[in-house]
N, C-alpha and C positions, 0 to 999 in steps of 0.2 A: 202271853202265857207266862204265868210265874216256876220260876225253877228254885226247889226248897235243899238248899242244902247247907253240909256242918263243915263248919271251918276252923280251922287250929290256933288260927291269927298269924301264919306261917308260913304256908304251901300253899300253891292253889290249888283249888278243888277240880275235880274231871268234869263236875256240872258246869265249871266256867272254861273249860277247855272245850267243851262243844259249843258252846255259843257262838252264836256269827256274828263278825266284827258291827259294832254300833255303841250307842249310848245305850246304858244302863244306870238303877235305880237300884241301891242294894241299901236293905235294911235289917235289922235285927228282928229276928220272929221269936218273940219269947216263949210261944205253943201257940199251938196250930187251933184253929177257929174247929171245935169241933159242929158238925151238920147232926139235923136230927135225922132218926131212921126214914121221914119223910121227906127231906132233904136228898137223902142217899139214893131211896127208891127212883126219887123225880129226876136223878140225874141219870142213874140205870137206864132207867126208860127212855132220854134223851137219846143217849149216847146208841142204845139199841134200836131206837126209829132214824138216827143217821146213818148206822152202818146197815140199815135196811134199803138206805136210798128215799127215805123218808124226809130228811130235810131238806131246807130252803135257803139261795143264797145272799149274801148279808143287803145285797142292793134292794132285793123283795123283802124283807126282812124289814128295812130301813124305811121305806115307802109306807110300806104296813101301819111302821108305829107312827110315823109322819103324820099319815092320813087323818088317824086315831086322835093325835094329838089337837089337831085342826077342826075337832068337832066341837 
């Protein structure tokens, strides 16, 4: 999961004070990749068919595209 935040060149930021101890990968975001309004929708909908208990987990998930790929 990526965490977006501004830094001073200075202080640490709070977004890296929550993180849990490991290796990270920090780069400069010069702006943010904008999505189209159909982008946005399809992630809406995502996100509200998970919190309906609607999704599946990454093992079945994984299988899925495996199988798919194998044809």
């Amino acid at each position: 999961m990526a965490h977006v935040m501004d830094w001073d060149g200075e202080h640490i930021p709070n977004e890296m004070r929550s993180l849990p101890p490991g290796r990270y990968v920090v780069e400069p975001l010069d702006e943010a990749i904008a999505l189209t309004p159909e982008e946005e929708e399809g992630l809406r909908e995502a996100m509200a068919s998970i919190k309906a208990g609607k999704g599946r987990d990454l093992d079945a998930v994984r299988e899925r595209v495996l199988g798919a790929l194998k044809r």
